[in-house]
Biopython code that builds the backbone (N, CA, C, O; Angstrom):
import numpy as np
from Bio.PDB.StructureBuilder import StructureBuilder

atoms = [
    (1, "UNK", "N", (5.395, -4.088, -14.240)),
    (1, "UNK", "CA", (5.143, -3.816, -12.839)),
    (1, "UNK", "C", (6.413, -3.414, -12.103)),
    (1, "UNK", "O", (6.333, -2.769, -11.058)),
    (2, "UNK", "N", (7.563, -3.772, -12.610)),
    (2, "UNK", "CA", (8.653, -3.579, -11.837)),
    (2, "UNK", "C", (9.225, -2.131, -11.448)),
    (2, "UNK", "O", (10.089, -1.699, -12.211)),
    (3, "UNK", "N", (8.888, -1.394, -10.457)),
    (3, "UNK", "CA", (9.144, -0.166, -10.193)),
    (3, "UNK", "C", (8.019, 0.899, -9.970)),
    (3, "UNK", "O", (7.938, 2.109, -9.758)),
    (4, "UNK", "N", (7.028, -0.393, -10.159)),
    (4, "UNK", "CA", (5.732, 0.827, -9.827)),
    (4, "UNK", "C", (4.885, 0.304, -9.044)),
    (4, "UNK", "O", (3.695, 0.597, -9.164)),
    (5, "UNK", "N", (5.349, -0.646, -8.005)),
    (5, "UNK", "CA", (4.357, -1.257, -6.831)),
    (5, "UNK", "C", (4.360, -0.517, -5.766)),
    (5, "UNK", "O", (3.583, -0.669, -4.823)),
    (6, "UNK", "N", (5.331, 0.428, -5.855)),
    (6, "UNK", "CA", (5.169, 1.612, -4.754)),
    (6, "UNK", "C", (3.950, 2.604, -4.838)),
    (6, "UNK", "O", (3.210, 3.105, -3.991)),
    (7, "UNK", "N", (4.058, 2.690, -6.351)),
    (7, "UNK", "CA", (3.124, 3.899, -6.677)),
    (7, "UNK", "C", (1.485, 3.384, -6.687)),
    (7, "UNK", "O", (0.539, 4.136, -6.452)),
    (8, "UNK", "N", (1.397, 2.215, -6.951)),
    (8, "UNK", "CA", (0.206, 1.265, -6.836)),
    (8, "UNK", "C", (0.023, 1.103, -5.373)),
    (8, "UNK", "O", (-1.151, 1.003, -5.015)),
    (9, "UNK", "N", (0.793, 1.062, -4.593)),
    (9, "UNK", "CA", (0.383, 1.309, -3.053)),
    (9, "UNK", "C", (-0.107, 2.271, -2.647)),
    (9, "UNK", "O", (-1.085, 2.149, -1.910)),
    (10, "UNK", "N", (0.309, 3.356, -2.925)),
    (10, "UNK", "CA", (0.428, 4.965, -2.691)),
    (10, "UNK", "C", (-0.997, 5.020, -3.151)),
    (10, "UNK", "O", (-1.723, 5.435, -2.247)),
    (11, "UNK", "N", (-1.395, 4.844, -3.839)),
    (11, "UNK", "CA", (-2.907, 5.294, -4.719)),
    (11, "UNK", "C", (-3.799, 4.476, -4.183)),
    (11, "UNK", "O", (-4.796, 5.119, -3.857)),
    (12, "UNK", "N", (-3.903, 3.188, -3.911)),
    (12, "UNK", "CA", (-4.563, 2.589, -2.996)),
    (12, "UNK", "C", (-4.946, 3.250, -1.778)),
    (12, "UNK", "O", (-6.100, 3.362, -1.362)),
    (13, "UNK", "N", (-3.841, 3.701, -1.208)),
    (13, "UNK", "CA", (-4.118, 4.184, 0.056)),
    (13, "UNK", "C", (-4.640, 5.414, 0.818)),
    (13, "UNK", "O", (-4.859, 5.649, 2.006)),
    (14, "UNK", "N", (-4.812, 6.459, -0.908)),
    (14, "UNK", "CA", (-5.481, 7.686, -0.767)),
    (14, "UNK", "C", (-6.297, 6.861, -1.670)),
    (14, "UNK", "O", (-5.403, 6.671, -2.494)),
    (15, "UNK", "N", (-7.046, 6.388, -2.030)),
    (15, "UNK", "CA", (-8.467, 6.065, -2.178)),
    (15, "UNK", "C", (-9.214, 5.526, -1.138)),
    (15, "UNK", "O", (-10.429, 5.722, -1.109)),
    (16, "UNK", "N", (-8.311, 4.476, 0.245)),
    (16, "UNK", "CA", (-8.949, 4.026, 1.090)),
    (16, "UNK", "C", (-8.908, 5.669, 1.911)),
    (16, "UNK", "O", (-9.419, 5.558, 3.026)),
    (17, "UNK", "N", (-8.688, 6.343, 1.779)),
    (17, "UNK", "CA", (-8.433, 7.157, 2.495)),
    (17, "UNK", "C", (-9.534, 8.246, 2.580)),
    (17, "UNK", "O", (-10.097, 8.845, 3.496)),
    (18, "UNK", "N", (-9.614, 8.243, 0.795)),
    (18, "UNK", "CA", (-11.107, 8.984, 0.680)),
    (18, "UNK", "C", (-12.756, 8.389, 0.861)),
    (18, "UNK", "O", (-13.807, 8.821, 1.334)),
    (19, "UNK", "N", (-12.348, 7.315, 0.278)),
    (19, "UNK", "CA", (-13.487, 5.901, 0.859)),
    (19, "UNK", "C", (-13.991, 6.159, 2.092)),
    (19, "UNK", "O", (-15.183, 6.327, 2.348)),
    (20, "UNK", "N", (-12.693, 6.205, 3.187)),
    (20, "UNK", "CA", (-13.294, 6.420, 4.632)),
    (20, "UNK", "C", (-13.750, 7.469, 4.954)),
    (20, "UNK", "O", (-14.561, 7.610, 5.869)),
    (21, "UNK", "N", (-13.165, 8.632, 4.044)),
    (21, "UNK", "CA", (-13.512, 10.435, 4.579)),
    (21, "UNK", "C", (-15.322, 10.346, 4.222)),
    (21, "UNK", "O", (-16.189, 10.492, 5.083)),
    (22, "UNK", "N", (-15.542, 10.113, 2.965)),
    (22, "UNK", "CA", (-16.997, 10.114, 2.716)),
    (22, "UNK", "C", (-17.776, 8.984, 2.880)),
    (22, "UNK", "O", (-18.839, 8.681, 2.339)),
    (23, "UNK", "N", (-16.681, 8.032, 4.219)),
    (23, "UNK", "CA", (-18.306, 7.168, 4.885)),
    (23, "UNK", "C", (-18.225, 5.674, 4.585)),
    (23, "UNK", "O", (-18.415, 4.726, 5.348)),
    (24, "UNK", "N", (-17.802, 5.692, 2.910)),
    (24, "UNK", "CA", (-17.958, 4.210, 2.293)),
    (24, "UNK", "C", (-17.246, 2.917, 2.956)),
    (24, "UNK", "O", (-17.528, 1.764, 2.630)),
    (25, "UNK", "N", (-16.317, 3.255, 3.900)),
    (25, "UNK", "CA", (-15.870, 2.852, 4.894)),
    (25, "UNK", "C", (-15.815, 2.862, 6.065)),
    (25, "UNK", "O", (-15.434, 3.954, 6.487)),
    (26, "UNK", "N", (-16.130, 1.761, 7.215)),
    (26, "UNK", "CA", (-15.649, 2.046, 8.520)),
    (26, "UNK", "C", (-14.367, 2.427, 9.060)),
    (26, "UNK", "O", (-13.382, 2.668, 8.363)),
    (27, "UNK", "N", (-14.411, 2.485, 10.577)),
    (27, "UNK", "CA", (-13.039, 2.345, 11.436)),
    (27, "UNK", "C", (-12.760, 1.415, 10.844)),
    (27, "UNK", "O", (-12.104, 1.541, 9.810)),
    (28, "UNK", "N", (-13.150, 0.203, 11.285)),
    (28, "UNK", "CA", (-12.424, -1.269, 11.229)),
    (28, "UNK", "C", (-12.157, -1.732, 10.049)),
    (28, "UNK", "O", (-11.222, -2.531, 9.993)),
    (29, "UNK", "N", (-12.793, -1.424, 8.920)),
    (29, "UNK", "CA", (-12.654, -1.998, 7.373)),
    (29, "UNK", "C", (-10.902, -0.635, 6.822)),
    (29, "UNK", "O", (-9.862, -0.908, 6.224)),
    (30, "UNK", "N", (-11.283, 0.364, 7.265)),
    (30, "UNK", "CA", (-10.210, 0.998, 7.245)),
    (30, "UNK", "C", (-8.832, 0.850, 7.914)),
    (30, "UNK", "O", (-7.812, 1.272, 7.370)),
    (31, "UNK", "N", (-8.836, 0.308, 8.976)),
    (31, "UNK", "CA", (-7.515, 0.058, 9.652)),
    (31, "UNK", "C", (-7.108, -1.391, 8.742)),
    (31, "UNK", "O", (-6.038, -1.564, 8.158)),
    (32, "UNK", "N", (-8.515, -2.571, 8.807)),
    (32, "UNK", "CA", (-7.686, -3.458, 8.038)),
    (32, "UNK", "C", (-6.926, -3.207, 7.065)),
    (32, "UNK", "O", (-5.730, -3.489, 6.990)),
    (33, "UNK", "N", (-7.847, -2.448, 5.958)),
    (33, "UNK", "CA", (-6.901, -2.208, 4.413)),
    (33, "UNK", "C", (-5.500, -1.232, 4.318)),
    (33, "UNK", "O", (-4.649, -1.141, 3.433)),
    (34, "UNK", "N", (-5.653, -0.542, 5.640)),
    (34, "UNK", "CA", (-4.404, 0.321, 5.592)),
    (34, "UNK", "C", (-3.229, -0.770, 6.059)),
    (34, "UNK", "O", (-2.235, -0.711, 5.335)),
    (35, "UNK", "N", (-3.148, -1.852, 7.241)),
    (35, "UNK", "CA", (-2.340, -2.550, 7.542)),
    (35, "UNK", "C", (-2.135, -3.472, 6.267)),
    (35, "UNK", "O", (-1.036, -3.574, 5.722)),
    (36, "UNK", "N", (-3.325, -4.168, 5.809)),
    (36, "UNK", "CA", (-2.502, -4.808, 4.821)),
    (36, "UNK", "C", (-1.598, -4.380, 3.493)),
    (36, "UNK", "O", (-0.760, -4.989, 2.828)),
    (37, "UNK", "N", (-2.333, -2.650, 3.403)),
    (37, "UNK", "CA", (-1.383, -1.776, 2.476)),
    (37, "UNK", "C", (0.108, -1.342, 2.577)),
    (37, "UNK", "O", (0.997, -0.960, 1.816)),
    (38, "UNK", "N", (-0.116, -1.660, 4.266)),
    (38, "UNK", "CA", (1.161, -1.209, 4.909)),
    (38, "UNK", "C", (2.052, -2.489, 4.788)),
    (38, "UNK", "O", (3.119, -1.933, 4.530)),
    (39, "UNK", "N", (2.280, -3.550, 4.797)),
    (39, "UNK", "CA", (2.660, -4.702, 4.867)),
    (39, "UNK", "C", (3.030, -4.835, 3.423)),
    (39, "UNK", "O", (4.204, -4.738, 3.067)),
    (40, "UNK", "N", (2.020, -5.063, 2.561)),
    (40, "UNK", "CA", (2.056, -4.964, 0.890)),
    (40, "UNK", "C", (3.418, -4.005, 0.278)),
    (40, "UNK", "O", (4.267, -4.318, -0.556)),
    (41, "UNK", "N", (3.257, -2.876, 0.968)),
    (41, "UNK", "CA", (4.821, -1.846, 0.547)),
    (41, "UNK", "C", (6.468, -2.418, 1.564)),
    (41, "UNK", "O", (7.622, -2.392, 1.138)),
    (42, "UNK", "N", (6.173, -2.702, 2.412)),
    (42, "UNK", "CA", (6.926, -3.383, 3.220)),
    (42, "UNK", "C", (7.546, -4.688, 2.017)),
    (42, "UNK", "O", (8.573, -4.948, 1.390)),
    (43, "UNK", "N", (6.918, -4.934, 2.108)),
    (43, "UNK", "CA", (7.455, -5.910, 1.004)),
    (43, "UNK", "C", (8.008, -5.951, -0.441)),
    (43, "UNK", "O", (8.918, -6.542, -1.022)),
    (44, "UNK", "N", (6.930, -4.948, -0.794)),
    (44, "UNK", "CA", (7.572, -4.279, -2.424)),
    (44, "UNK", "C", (8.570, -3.987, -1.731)),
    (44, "UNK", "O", (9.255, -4.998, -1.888)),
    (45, "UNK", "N", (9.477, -2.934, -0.689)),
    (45, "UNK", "CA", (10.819, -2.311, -0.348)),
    (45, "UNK", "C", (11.526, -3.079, -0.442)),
    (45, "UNK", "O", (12.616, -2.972, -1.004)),
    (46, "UNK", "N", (11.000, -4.229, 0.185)),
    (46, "UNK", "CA", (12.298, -5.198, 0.584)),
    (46, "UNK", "C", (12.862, -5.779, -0.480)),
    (46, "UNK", "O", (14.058, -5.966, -0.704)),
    (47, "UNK", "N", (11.737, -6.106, -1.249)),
    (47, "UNK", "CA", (11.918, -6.706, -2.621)),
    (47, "UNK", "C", (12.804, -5.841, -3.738)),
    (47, "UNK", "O", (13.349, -6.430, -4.671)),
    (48, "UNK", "N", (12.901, -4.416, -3.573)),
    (48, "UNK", "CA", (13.326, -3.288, -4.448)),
    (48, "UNK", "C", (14.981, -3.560, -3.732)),
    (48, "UNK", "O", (16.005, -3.764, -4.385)),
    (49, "UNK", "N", (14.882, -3.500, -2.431)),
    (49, "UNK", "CA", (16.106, -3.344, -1.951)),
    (49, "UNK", "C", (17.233, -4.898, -1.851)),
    (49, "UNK", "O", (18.359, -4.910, -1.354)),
    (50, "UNK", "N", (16.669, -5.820, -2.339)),
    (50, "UNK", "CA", (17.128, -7.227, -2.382)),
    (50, "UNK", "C", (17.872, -7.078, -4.112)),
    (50, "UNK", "O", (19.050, -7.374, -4.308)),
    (51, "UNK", "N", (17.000, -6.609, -5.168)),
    (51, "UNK", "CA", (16.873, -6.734, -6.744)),
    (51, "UNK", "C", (18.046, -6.066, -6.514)),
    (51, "UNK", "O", (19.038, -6.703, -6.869)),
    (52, "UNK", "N", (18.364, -4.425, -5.784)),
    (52, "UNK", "CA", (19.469, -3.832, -6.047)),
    (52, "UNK", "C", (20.963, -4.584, -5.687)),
    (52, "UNK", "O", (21.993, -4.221, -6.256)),
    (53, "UNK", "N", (20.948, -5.622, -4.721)),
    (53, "UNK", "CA", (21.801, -6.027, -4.348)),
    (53, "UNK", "C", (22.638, -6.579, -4.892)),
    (53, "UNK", "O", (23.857, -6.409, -4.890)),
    (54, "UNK", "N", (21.636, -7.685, -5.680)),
    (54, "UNK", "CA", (22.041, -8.766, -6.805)),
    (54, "UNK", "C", (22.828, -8.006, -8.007)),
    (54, "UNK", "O", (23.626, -8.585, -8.743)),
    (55, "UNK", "N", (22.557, -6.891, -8.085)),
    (55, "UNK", "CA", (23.389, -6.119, -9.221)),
    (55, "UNK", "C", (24.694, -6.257, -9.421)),
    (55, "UNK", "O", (25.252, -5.624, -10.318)),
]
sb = StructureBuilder()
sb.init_structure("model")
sb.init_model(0)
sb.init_chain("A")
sb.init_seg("    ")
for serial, (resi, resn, name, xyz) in enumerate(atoms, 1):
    if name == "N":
        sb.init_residue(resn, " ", resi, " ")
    sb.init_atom(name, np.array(xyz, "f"), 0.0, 1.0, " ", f" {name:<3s}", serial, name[0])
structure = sb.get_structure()
């Protein structure tokens, strides 16, 4: 997993993305999963940018 929780975000978020285009999703079910997607990478960063430190 290490180095690819970005890319596992990224793909999540064009699937919620298409989910919502054709319906399978609301407004509101959509804003949730995008904030918590958004938060989720927020954190992988921080986490990427902490690992480099320790180097």
């Amino acid at each position: 997993m290490k180095g690819k929780k970005t890319y596992i975000f990224v793909a999540l978020g064009i699937l919620s993305a298409i989910a919502y285009s054709q319906g399978w999703l609301n407004e509101k079910a959509f804003d949730v999963v995008i904030s918590i997607l958004g938060f989720g990478s927020i954190a992988a960063l921080r986490n990427g940018v902490a690992e480099k430190g320790q180097r």
